[in-house]
Backbone as CSV, one residue per row, in Angstrom:
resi,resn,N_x,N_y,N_z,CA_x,CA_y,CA_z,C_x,C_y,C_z
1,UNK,-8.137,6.618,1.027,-9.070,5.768,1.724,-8.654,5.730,3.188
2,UNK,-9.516,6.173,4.091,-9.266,6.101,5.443,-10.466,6.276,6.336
3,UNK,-10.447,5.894,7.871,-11.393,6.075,8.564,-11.567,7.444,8.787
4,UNK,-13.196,7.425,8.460,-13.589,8.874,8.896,-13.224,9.907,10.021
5,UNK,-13.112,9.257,11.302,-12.389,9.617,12.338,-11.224,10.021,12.861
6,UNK,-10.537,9.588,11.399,-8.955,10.328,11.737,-8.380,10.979,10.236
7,UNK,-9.620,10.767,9.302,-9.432,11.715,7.913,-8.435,10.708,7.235
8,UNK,-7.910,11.432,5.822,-6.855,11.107,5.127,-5.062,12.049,5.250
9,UNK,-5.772,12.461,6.092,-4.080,13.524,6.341,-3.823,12.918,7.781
10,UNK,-3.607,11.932,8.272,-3.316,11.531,9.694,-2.970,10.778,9.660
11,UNK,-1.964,10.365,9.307,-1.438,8.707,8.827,-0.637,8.709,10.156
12,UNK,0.025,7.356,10.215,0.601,6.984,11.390,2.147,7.271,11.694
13,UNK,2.625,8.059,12.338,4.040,8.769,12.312,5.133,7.387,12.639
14,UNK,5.797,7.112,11.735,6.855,6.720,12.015,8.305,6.979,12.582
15,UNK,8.790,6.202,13.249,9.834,6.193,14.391,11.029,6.207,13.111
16,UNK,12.274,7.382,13.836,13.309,7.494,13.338,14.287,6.080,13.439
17,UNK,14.193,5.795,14.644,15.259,4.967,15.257,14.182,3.327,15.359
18,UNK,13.158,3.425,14.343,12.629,1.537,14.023,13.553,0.559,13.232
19,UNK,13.464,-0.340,13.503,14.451,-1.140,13.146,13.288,-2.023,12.551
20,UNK,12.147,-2.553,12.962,11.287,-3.198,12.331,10.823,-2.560,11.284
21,UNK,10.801,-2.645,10.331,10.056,-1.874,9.224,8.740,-2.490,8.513
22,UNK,8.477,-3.856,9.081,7.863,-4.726,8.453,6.205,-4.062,8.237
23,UNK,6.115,-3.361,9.065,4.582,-2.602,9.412,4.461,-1.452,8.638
24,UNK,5.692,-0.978,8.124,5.511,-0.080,7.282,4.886,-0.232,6.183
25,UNK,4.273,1.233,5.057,3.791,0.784,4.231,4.826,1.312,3.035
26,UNK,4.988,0.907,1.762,5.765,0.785,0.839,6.810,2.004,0.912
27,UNK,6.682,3.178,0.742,7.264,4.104,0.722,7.607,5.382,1.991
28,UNK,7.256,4.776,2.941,7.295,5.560,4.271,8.975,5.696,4.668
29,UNK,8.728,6.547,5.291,10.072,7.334,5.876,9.839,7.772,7.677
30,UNK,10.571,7.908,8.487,10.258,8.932,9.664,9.441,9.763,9.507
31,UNK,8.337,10.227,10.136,7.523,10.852,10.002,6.165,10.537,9.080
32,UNK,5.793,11.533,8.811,4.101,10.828,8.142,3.975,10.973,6.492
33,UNK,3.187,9.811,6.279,3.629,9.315,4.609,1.707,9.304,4.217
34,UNK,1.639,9.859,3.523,0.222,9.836,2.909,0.271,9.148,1.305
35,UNK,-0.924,8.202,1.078,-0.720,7.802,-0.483,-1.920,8.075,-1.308
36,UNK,-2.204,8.353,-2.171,-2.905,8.473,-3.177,-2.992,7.286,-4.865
37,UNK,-3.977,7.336,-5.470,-4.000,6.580,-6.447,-4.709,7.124,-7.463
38,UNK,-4.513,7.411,-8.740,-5.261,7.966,-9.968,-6.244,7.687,-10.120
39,UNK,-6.949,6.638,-9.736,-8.510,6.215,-9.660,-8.775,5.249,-8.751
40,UNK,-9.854,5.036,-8.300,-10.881,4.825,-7.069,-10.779,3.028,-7.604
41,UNK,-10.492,2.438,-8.910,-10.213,0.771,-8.970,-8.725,0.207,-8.234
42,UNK,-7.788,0.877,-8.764,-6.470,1.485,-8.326,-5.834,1.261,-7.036
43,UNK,-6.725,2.242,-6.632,-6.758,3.077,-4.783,-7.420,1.401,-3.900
44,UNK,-8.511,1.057,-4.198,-8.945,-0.319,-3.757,-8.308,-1.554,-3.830
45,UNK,-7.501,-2.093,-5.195,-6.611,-2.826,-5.256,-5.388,-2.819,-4.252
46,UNK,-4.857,-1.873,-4.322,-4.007,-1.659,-2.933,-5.118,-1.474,-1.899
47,UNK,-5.511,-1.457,-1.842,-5.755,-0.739,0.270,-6.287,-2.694,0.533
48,UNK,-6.926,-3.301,-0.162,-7.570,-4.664,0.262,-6.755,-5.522,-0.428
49,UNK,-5.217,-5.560,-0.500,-4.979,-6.136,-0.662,-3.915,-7.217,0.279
50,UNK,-4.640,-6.636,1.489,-4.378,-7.479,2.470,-4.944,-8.626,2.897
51,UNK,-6.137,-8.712,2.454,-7.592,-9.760,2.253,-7.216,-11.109,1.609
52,UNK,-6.648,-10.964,0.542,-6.398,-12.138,-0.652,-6.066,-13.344,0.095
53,UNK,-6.997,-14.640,-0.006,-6.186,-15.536,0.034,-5.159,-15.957,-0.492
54,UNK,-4.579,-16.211,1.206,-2.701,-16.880,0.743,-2.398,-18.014,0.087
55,UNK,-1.428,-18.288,-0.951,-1.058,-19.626,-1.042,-0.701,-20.566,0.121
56,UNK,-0.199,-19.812,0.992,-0.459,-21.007,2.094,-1.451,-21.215,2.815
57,UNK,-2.237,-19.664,3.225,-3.590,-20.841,3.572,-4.390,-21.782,2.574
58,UNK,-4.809,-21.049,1.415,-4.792,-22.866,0.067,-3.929,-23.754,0.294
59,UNK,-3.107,-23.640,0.472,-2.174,-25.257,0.884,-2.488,-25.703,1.763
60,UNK,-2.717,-25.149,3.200,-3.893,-25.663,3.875,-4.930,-26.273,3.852
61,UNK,-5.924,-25.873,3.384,-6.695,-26.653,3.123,-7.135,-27.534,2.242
62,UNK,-6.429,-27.038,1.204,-6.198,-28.870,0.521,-5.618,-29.789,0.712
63,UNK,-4.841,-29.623,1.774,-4.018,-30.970,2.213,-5.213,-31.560,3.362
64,UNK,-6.046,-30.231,4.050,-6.651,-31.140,5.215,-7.779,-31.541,4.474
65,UNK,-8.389,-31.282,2.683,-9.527,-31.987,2.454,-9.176,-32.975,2.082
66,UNK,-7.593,-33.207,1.653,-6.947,-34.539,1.090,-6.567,-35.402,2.349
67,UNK,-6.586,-35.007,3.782,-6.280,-36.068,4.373,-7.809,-36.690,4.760
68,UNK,-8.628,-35.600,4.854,-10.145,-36.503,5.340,-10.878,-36.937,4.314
69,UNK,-10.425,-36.646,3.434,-11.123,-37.019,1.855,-12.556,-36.414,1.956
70,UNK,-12.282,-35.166,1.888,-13.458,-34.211,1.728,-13.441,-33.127,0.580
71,UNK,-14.321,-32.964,-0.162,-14.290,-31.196,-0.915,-13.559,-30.094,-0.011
72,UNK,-12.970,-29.585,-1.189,-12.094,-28.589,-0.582,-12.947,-27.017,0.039
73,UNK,-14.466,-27.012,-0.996,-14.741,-26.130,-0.601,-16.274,-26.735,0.936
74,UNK,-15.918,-27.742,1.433,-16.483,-27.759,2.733,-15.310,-27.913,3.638
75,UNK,-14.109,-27.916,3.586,-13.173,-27.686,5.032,-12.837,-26.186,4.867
76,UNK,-13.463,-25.761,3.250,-13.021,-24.013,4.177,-14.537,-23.593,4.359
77,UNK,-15.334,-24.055,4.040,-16.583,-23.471,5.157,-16.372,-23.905,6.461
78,UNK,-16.396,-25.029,6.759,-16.195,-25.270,7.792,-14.896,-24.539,8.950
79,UNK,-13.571,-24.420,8.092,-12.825,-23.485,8.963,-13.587,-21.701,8.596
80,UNK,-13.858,-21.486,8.073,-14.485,-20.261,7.959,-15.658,-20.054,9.264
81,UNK,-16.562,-20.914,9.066,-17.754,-20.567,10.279,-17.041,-20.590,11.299
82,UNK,-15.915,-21.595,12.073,-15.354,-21.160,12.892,-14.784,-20.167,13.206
83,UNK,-13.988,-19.431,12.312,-13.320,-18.424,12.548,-14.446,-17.227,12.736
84,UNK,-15.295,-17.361,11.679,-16.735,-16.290,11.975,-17.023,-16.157,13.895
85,UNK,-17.440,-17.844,14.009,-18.014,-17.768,15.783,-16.902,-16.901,16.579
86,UNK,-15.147,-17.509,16.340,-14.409,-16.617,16.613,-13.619,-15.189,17.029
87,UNK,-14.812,-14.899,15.817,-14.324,-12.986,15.558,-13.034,-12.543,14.864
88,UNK,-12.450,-13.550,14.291,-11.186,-14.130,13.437,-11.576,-13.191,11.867
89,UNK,-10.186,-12.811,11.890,-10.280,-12.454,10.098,-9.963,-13.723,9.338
90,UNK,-11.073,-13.726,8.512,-10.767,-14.728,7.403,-10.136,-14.277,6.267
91,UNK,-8.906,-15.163,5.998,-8.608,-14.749,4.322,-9.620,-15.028,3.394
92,UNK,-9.201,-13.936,2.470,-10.423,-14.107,1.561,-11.531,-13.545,1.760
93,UNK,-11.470,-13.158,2.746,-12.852,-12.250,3.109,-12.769,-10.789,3.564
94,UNK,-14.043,-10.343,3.320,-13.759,-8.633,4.097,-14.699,-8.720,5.035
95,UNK,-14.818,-8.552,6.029,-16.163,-8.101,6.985,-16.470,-6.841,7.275
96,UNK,-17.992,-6.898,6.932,-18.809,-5.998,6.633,-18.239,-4.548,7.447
97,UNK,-17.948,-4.908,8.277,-17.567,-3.375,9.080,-16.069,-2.952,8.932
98,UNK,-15.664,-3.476,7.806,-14.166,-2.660,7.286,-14.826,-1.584,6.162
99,UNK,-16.121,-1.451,6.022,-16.512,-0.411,5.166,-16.926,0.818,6.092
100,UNK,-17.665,-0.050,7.249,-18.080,1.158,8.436,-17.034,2.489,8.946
101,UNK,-17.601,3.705,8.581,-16.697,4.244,9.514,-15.582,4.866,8.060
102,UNK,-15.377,4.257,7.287,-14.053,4.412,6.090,-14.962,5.256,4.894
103,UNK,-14.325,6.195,4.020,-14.754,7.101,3.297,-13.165,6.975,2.236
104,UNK,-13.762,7.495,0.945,-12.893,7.567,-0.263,-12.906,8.896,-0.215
105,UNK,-11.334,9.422,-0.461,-10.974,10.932,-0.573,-10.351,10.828,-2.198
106,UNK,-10.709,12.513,-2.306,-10.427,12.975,-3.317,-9.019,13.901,-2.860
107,UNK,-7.948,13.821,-3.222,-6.930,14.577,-2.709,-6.175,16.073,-3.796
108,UNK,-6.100,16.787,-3.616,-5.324,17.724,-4.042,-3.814,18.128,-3.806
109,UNK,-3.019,18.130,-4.532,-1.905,18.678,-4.210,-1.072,19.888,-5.224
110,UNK,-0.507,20.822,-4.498,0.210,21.956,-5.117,1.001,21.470,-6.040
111,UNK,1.422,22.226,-7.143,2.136,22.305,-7.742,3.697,21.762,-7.035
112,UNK,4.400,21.146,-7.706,5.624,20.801,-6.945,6.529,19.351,-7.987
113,UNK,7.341,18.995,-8.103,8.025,17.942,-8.115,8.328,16.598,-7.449
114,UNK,7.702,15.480,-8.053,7.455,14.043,-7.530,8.682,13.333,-8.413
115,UNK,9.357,12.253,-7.418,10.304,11.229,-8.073,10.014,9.856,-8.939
116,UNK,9.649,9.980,-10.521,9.240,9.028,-10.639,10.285,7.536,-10.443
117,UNK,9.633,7.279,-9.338,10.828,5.748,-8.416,10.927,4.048,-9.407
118,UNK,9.981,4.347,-10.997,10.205,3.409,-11.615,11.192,3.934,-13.258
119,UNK,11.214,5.153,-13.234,11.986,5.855,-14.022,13.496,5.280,-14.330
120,UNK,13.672,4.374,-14.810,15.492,4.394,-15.472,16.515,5.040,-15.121
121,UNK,16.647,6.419,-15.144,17.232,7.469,-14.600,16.896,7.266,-12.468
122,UNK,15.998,7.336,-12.133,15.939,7.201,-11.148,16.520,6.202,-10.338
123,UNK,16.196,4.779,-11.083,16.883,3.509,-10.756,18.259,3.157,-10.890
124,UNK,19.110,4.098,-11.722,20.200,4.521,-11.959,21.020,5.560,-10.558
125,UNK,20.545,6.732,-10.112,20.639,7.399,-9.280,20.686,6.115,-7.956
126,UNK,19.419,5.860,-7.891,19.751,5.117,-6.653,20.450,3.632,-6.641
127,UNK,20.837,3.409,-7.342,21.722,2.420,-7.474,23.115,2.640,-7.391
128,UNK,23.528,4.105,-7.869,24.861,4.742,-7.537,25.020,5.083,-6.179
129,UNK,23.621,5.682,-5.667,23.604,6.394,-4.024,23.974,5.592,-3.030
130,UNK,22.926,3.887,-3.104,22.835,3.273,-2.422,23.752,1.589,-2.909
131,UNK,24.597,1.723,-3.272,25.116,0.775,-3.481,25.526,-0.212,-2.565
132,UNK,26.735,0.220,-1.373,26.492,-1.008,-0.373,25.796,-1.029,0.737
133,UNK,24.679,-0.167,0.606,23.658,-0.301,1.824,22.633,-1.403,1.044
134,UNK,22.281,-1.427,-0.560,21.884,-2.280,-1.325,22.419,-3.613,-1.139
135,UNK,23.531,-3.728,-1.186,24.347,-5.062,-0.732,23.894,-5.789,0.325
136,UNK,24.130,-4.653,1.545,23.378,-5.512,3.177,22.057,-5.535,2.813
137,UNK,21.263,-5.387,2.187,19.958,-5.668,1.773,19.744,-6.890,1.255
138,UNK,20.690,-7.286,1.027,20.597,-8.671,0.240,20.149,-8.191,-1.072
139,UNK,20.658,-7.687,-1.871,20.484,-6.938,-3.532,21.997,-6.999,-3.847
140,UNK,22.573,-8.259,-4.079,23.980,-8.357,-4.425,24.153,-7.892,-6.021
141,UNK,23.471,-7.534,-6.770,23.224,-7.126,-8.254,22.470,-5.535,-8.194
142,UNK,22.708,-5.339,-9.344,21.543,-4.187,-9.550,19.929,-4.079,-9.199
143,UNK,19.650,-2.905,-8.369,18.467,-2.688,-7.882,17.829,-3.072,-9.427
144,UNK,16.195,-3.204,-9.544,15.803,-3.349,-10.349,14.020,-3.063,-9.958
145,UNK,12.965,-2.497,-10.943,11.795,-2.728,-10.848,11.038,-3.450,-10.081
146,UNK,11.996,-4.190,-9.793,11.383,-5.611,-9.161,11.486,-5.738,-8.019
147,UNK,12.266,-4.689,-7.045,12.926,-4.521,-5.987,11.800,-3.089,-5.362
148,UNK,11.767,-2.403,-6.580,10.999,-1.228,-6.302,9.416,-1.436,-5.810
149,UNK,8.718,-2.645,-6.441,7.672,-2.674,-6.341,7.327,-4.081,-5.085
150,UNK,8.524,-4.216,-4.481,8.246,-5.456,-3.833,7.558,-5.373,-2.303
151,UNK,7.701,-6.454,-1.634,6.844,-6.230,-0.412,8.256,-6.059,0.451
152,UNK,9.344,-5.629,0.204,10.206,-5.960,1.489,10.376,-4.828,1.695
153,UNK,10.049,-4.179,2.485,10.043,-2.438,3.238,11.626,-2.275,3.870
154,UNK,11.854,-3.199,3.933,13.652,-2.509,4.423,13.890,-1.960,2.835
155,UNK,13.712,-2.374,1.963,14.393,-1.902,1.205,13.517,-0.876,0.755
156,UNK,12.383,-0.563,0.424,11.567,0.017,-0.109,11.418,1.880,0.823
157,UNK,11.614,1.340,1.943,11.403,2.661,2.910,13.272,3.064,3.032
158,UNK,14.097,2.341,2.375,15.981,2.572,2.230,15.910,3.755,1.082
159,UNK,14.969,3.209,0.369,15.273,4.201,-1.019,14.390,5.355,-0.471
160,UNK,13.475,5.251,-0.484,12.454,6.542,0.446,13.303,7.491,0.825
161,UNK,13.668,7.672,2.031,14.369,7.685,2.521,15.678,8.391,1.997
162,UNK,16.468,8.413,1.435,17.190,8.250,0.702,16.885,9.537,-0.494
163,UNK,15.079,9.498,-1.016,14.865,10.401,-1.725,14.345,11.521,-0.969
164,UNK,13.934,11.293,-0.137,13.324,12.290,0.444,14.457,13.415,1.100
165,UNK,15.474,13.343,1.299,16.556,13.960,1.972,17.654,14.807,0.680
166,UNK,16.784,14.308,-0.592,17.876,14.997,-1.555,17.248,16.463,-2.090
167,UNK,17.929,16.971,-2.196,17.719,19.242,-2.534,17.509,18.708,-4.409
168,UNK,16.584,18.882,-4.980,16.683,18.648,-6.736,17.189,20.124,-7.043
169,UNK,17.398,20.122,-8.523,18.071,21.272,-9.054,17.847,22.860,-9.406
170,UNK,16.411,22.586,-8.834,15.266,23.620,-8.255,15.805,24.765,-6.867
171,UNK,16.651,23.857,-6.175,16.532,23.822,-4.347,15.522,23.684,-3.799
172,UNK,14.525,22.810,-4.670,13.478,22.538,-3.096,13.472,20.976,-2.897
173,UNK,12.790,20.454,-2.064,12.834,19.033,-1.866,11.896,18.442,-2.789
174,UNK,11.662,17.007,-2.844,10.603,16.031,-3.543,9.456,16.167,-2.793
175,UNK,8.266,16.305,-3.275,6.960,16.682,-2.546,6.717,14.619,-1.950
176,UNK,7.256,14.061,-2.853,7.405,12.692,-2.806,7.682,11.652,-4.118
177,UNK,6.716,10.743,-3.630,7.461,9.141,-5.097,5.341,8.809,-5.420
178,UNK,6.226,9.234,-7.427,5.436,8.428,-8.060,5.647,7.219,-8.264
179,UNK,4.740,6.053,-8.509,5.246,4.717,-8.464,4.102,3.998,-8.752
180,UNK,4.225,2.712,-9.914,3.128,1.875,-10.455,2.845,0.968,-9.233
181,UNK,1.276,0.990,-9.629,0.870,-0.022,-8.663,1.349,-1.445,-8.945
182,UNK,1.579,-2.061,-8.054,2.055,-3.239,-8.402,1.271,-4.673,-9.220
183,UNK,-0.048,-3.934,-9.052,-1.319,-4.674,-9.506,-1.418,-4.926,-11.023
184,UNK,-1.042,-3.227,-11.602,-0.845,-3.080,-13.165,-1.941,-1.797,-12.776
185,UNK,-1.634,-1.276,-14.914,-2.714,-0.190,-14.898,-4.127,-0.951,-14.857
186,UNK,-5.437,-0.371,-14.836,-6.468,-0.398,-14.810,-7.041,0.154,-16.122
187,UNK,-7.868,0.211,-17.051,-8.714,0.258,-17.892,-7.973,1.023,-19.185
188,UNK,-8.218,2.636,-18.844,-6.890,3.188,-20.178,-6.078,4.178,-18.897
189,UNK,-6.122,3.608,-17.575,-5.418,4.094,-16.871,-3.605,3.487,-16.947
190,UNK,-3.298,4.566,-15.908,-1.451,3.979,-15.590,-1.121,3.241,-14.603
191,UNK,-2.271,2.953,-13.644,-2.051,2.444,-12.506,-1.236,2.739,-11.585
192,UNK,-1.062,4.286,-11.928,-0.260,5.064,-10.959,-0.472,5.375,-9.491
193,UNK,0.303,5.152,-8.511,0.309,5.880,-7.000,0.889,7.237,-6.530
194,UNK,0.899,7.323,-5.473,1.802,8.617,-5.014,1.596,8.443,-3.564
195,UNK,3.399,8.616,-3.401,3.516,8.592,-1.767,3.903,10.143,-1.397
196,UNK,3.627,10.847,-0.547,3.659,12.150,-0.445,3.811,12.384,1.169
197,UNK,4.736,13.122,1.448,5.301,12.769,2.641,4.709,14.618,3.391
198,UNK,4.605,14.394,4.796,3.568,15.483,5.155,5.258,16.003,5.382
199,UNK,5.830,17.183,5.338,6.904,17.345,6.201,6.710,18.227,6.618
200,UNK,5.441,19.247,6.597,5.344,20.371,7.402,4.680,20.305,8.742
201,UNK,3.845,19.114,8.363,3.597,18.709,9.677,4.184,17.277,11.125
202,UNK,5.334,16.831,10.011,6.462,16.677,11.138,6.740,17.384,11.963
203,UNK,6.619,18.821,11.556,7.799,19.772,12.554,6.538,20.158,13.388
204,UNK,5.511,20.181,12.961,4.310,20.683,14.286,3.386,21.893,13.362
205,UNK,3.444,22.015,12.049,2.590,22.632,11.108,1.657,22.075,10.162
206,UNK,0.572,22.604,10.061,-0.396,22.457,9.329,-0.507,22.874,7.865
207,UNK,0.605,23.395,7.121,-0.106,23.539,6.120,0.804,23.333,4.703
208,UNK,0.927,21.355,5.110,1.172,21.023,3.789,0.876,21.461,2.577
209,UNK,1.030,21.099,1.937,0.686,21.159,-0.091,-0.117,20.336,-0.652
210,UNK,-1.197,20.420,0.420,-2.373,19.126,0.100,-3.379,19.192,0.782
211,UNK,-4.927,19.105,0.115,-5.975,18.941,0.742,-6.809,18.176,0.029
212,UNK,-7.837,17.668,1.163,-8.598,16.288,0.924,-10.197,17.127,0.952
213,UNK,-10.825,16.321,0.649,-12.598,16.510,0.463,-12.785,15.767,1.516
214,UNK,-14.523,16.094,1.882,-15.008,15.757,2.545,-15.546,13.897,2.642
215,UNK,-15.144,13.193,1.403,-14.464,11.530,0.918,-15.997,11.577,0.887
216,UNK,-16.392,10.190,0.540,-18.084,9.815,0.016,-17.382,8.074,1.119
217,UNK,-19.099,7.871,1.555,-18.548,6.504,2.033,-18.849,5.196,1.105
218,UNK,-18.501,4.207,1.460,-17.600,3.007,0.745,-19.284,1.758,0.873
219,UNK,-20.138,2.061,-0.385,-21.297,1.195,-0.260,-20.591,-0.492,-0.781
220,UNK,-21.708,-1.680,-0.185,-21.196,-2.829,-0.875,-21.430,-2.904,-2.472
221,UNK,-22.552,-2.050,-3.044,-21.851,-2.395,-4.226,-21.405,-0.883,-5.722
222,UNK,-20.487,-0.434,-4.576,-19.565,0.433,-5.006,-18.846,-0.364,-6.039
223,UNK,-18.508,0.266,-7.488,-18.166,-0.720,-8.589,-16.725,-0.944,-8.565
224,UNK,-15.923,0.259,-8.037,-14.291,0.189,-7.871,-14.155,-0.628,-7.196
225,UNK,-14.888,-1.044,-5.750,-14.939,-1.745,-4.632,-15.133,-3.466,-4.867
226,UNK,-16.317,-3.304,-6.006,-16.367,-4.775,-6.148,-15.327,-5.076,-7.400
227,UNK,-14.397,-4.041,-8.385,-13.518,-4.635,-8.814,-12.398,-5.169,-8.066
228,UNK,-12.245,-4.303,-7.058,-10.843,-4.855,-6.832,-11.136,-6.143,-5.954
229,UNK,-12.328,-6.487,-5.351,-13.296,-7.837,-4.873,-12.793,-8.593,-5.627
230,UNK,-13.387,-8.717,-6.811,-12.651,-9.954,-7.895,-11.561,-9.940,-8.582
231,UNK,-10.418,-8.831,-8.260,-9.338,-8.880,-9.014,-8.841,-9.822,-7.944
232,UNK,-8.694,-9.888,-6.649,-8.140,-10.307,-5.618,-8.558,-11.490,-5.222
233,UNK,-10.117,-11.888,-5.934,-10.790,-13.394,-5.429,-11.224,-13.380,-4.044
234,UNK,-11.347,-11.816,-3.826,-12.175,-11.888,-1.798,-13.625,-12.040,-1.878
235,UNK,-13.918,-12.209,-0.747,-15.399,-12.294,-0.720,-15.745,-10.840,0.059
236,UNK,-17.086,-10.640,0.162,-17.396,-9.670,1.218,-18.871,-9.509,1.574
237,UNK,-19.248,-9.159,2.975,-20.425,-9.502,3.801,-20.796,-7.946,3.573
């Protein structure tokens, strides 16, 4: 899923020497990180799941309908139309022109070897690799599932990182990391992802182990689109 204008192979190159990682997305490394999802409910659950109202903005506004003694759902219209006059993103909401412009890709990739990063064996490996860099992470115990699928990108782009730099028993590198969505599977799906790291075109080449279609664009009532709408409780214009 990406804007038409810069495709699905153009992701945003990350800095060797960042120290913020917070902007990163789950599995990124230096250089450019592309993701994929087994199906189009999947792929939507992640990409909007930046939308969801927060527990703290709900704590918000039930404390301010409990101090004016109002319904809870007229102080968030009311902060909502403001933020609308604004030009403000509302939680909880999508506006209409985050569909404009954005297209769903179908991706291909070569034959090759992916790390599955929720695998036992894997979580094992990197728990031996990274042991007291795990520590300054604040992971005073064993890495765990729970670590893998979390929102804290220092650690998440540590292990990356980490895999991406290892030769498997092949001699070639990891094309990248399989990894459950954090959402769950979907229908008789696995709710599987894939982070897939461009590295040929780090160095100034074009011709990764992957190609995209020409994507279809993103209608309002696209059915993947309005699931992951109500898995998340957003609204949308």
């Amino acid at each position: 899923m990406a804007k038409e204008s810069y495709g699905p192979l153009s992701p945003p190159e990350r800095g060797l020497l960042s120290e913020d990682r917070s902007g990163w997305y789950r599995f990124d490394t230096p250089g450019r990180t592309v993701y994929a999802a087994e199906d189009n409910e999947t792929a939507f659950c992640e990409a909007l799941s930046w939308a969801r109202m927060t527990t703290q903005h709900a704590d918000y506004l039930k404390k301010t309908a409990a101090f004016f003694g109002a319904p809870v759902e007229k102080i968030r219209k009311e902060v909502e139309d403001e933020w609308h006059a604004n030009g403000h993103l509302i939680p909880g909401w999508i506006p209409a022109n985050w569909r404009d412009g954005r297209r769903v890709y179908t991706m291909r990739f070569a034959s090759g070897a992916w790390v599955d990063i929720a695998h036992s064996e894997s979580i094992a490996a990197l728990n031996d690799a990274l042991n007291s860099l795990l520590y300054e992470a604040d992971i005073p115990e064993s890495l765990t599932l729970a670590e893998v699928t979390s929102g804290r990108r220092e650690v998440t782009t540590l292990l990356a990182s980490w895999i991406r730099d290892q030769i498997l028993d092949d001699g070639s590198y990891p094309m990248g990391i399989r990894f459950p969505s954090k959402y769950g599977a979907v229908g008789q799906g696995h709710g599987y992802c894939w982070a897939f790291w461009l590295r040929r075109a780090d160095v100034g080449l074009n011709d990764d182990l992957v190609a995209a279609d020409a994507g279809t664009e993103i209608l309002q009532n696209d059915p993947a689109y309005n699931f992951a709408l109500r898995r998340h409780g957003i609204n949308s214009r």
